[in-house]
TILUM-766814 format. One line per 5 residues: their letters; for each residue x, y, z of C-alpha. Coordinates in steps of 0.02 Angstrom, whole numbers, plus 50000, padded with zeros to 5 digits. Each point is the difference from the previous one (the first is absolute). Layout:
BEGIN
a = X,Y,Z  ...
This chain:
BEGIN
xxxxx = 50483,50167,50615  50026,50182,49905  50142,50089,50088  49990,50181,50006  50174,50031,49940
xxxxx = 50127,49880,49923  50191,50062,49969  50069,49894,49877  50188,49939,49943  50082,50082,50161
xxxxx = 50163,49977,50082  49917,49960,50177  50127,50039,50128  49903,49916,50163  50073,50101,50146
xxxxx = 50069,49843,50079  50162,50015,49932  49985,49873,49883  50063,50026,49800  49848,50068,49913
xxxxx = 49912,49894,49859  49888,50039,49848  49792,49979,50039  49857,50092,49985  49914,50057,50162
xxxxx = 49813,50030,50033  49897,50112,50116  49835,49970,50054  49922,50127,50124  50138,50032,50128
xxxxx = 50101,49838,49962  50111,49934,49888  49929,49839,49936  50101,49921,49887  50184,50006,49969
xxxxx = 50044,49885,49865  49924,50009,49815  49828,50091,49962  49883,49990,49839  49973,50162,49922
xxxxx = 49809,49966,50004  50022,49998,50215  50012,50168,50014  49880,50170,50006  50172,50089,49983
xxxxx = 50183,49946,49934  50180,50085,50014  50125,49944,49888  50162,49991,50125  50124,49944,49872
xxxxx = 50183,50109,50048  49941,50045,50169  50010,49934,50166  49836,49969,50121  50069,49995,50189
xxxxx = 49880,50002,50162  49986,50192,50064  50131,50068,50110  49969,50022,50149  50080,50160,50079
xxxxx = 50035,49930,50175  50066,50148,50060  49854,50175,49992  49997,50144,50070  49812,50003,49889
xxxxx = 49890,49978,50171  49884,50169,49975  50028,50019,49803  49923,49843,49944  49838,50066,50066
xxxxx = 50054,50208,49940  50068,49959,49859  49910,49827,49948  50092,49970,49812  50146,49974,50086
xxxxx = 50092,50060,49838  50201,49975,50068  49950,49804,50050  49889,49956,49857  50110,50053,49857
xxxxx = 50136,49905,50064  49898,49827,50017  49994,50017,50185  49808,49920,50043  50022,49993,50184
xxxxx = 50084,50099,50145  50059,49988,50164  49974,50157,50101  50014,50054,50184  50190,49955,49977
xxxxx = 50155,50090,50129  49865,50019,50151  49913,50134,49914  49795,49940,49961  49832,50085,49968
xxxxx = 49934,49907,50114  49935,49972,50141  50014,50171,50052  49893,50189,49992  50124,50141,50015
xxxxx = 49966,50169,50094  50154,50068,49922  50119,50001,49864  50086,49825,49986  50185,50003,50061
xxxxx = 50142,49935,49887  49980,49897,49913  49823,49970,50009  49989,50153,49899  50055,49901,49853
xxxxx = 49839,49917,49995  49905,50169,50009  49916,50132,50087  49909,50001,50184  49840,49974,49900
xxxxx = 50039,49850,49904  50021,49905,50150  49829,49961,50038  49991,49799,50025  49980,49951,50187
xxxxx = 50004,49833,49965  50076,49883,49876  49843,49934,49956  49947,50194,49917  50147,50004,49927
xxxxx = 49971,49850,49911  49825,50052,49964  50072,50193,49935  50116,49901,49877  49853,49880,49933
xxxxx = 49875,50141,49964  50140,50101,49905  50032,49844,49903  50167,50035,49952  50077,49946,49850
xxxxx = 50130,49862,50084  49963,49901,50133  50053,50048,50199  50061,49915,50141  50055,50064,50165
xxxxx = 50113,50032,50128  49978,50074,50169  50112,50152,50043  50103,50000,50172  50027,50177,50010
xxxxx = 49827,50036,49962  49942,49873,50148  50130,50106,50089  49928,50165,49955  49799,49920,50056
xxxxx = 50077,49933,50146  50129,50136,50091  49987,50192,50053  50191,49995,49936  50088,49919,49857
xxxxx = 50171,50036,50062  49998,49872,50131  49986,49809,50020  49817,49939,50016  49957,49954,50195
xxxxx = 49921,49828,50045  49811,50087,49984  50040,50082,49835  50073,49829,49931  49835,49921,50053
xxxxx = 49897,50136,49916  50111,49959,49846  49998,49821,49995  49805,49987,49999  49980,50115,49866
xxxxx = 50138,49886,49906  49878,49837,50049  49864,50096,49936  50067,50058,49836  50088,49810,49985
xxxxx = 49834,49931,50019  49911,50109,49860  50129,49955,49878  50153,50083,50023  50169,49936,49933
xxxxx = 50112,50014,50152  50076,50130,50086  50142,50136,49920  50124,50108,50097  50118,50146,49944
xxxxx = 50117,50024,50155  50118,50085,49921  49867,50175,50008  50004,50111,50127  49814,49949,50041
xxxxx = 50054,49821,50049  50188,50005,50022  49962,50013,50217  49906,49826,49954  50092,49865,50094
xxxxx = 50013,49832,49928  49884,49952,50131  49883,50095,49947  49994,49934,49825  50008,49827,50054
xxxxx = 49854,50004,50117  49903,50080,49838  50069,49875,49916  49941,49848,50096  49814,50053,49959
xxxxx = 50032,49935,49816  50069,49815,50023  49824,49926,50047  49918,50110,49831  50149,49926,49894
xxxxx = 50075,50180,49981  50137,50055,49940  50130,50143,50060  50088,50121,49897  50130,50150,50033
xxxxx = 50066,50128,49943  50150,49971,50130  50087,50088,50110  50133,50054,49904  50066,49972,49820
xxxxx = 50155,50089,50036  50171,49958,50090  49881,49874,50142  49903,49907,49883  50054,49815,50052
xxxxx = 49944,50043,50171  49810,50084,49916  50004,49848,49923  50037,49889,50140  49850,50078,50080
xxxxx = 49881,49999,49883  50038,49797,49990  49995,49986,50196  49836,50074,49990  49922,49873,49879
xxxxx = 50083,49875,50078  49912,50039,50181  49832,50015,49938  50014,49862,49870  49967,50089,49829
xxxxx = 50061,50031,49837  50137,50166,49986  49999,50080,49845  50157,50150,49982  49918,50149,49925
xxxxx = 50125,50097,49852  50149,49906,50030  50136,50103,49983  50172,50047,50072  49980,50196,50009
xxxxx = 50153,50129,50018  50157,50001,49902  50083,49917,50148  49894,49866,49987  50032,49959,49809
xxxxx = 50026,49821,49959  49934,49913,50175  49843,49901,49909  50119,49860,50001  50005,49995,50187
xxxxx = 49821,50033,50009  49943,49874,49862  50120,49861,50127  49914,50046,50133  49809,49983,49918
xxxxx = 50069,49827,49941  50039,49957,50162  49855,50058,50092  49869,49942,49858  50078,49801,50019
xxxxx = 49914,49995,50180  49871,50141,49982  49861,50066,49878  50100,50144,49931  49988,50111,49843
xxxxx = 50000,50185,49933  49956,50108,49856  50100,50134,49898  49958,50121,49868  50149,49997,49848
xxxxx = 50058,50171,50028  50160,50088,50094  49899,50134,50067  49906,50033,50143  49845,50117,50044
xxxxx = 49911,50038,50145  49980,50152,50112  50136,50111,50022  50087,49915,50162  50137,50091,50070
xxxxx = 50121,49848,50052  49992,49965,49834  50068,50195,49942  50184,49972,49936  50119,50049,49883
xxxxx = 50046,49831,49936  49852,49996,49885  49869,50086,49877  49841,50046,50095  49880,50069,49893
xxxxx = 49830,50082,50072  49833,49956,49926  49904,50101,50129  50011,50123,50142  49854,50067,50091
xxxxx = 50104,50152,50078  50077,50051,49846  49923,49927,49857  50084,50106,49860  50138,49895,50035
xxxxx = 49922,49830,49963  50094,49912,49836  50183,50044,50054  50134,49935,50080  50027,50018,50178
xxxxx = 50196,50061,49977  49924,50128,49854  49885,50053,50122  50097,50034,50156  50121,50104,49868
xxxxx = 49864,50132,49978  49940,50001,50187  50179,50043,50022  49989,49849,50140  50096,49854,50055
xxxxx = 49905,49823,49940  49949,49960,50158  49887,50186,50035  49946,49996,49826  49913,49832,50017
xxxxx = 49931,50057,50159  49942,50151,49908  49883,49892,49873  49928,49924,50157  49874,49884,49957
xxxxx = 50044,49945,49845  50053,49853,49869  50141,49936,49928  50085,49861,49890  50160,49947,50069
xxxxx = 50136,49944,49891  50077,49881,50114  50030,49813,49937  50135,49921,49893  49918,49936,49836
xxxxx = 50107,49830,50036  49903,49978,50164  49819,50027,49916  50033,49856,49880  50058,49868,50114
xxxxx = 49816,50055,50117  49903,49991,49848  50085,49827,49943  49989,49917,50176  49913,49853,50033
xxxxx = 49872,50043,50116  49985,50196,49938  49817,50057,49929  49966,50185,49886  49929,50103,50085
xxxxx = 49986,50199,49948  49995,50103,50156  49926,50137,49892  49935,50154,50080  49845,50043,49913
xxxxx = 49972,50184,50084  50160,50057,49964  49994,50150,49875  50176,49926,49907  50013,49823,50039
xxxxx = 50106,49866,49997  50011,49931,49843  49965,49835,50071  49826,50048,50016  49979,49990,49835
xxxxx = 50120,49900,49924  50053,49837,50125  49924,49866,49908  50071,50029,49808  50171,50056,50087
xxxxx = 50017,49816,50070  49937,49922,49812  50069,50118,49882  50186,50076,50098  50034,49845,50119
xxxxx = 49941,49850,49921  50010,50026,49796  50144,50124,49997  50119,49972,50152  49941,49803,50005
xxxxx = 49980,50008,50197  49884,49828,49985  49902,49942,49902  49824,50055,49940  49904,49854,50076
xxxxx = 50107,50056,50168  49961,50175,49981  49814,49959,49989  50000,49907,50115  50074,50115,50139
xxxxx = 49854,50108,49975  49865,49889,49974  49995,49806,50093  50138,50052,50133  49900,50145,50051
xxxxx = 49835,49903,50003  50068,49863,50083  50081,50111,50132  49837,50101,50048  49894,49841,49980
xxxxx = 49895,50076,49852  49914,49856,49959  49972,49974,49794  50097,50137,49955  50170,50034,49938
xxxxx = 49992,49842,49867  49927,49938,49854  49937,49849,50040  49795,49924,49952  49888,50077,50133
xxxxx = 50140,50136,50048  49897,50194,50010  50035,50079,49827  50138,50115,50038  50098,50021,49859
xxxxx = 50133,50109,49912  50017,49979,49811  50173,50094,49970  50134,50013,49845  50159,49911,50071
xxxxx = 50115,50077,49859  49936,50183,50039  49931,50030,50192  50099,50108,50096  49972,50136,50104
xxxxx = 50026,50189,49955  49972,50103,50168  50147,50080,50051  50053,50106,50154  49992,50161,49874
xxxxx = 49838,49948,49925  49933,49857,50135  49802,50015,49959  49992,49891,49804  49926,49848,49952
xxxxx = 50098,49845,49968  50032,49914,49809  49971,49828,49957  49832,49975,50130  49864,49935,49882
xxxxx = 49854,49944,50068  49941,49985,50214  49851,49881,50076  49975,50034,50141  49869,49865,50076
xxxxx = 49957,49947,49825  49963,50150,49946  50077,50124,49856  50094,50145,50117  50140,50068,49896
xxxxx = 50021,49990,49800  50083,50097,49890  50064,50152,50137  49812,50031,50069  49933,49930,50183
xxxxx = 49833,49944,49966  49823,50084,50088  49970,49837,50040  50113,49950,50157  50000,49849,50073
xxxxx = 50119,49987,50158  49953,49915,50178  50054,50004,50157  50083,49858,50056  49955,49945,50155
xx = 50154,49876,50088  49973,49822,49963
């Protein structure tokens, strides 16, 4: 056989975990073929991978990408940091399956405007994302708030037994055209009045689709063990898989309190299918929520629709020159965006190192000054966490955003290296990756990223995303 590519002499880090090892590694068509040792006279095209390190492609299991991968189909912040696949439709906020008569309420206005929610059904969702061929691959989650906002004349109410109904078949639906499971974000205004009854009778439609649920919880403030203790009681009734969205303890007063948390996912995850994802940063960002407006901490505002001339400041700067208290001044900016400077860096690092904790970004693509996790999540965890601060190891690291992550969202074939695995792959510089997006200057491309497949094809070389994309959608199981 002639393989299409060969990479050879590489440090192969597999995404299992295990410590890498020295082989060459061969694609042919969307596959890798061969991982072992491969004649030069095999190959229509060869890489010489000596000092560099080939690991599968992230996978960013935590998006906020649902209507950019078809707007914006280069997908330039995920690509240039390895990422080949992506989770969206995460913290009950999806594209789909919904058509909006008016402007999406917080925070579905993070995925867009009123006319980029256009897909009534999962199924042209899917269809949108495979015609725009993006340049990772996509996989999906369906939004609670935005069944919610199909479903209900009000959002600032708990669902009644007809609306729930209304819900849960266009959950079955979605489930059965290849959705991933079901996400919530009850700690929004637009799904706080959400019992836990609610969510669990949502939730029962994904058990006989082997779904999964995750949340953005309740609360990641002083109440947390009892968001969490929900979120688990909720699996745990209809019989699926939980995965904790940005696991954090947020709020000064809550500084130091992962220990208790990580005890209690330990305990939990011994009799139940438990597990979350974090992205390696002590900031927040969202929309600008008001419970959330306190002294205690840096707030800084990316965007504000009322008065934009403000955007790129901080909150206390701001409320100086209105001459207001904190409180009116953020009411003032009304809607808008902020990051949030509210976790202890001591708290991000035991998330990120536990056990059962995947990467995930929780970038906000549509945000005029982003997050620098948008950009940056994926060499932060190589270059700042695991070759500088020695966190874990690099065959841990790897693996936290590659084989957990696959394994977790049943992404069959991807998220290793393995023969007959799809051709996913991230050729990086272990000595120099690293991230360089920062809160001042949060939109930059990431050192030390070589080389991207993306389904056995050439996506990324040398700082330029290829015409030629070559993402799917990927359909559960």
């Amino acid at each position: 056989m002639l393989f299409d590519t060969v990479i050879k002499n590489i440090q192969v880090f597999d995404g299992t975990g295990s410590a890498p090892f020295i082989a060459d590694v061969a694609i042919k068509d969307d596959r890798i073929v061969k991982v072992g040792q491969v004649g030069l006279s095999e190959s229509e095209g060869v890489i010489e991978g000596s000092g560099l390190a080939l690991a599968p492609g992230f996978i960013d299991v935590h998006t906020h990408d649902d209507t950019n991968v078809i707007r914006f189909p280069d997908c330039r912040p995920k690509i240039t940091q390895g990422v080949t696949s992506v989770i969206v439709g995460n913290c009950g906020i999806s594209a789909m399956p919904t058509i909006l008569a008016q402007d999406p309420p917080d925070p579905m206005n993070l995925l867009g405007a009123k006319e980029d929610f256009k897909y009534p059904t999962f199924a042209s969702y899917a269809q949108a994302v495979e015609e725009a061929q993006p340049a990772v691959n996509v996989a999906a989650l369906v939004g609670h708030t935005t069944l919610r906002n199909q479903a209900m004349d009000s959002l600032q109410r708990t669902a009644d037994q007809d609306e729930i109904g209304v819900m849960q078949k266009a959950l079955d639906q979605a489930m059965s055209e290849g959705a991933l499971g079901l996400s919530s974000g009850l700690a929004y205004a637009s799904a706080k009045q959400a019992n836990a009854n609610e969510v669990m009778q949502l939730a029962e439609v994904l058990a006989k689709h082997n779904g999964i649920y995750t949340t953005h919880m309740r609360t990641e403030f002083e109440e947390i063990i009892s968001a969490m203790e929900e979120a688990f009681e909720t699996g745990k009734h209809a019989k699926v898989p939980v995965v904790i969205s940005h696991l954090k303890c947020a709020g000064a007063g809550n500084w130091g309190r992962t220990v208790e948390v990580l005890d209690l996912m330990d305990k939990v995850s011994e009799h139940q299918d438990v597990s979350c994802d974090c992205y390696p940063y002590s900031a927040s960002s969202s929309t600008l929520d008001l419970k959330q407006v306190t002294d205690e901490i840096d707030i800084f505002i990316t965007w504000s629709k009322a008065k934009p001339e403000y955007a790129g400041k901080m909150l206390k700067d701001i409320a100086q020159e209105m001459d207001l208290p904190l409180m009116e001044a953020a009411q003032a900016l009304q809607p808008a965006g902020a990051v949030y400077h509210c976790m202890d860096e001591e708290d991000v690092k035991r998330v990120l190192k536990y056990k059962l904790t995947m990467v995930g970004s929780d970038g906000l693509p549509n945000d005029p000054h982003p997050h620098p996790r948008l950009w940056g999540t994926f060499p932060k965890v190589l270059g700042h966490y695991c070759r500088d601060q020695k966190l874990f190891s690099m065959a841990e690291a790897i693996h936290k955003m590659t084989g957990m992550s696959a394994e977790r969202y049943n992404m069959t074939d991807r998220g290793v290296i393995k023969e007959g695995a799809f051709a996913d792959l991230v050729l990086f510089n272990p000595n120099t990756v690293k991230d360089t997006a920062t809160f001042e200057n949060p939109i930059s491309v990431s050192d030390g990223i070589e080389h991207v497949f993306v389904n056995g094809i050439s996506t990324y070389k040398n700082g330029v995303v290829s015409e030629r994309r070559s993402g799917r959608f990927i359909y559960r199981n």
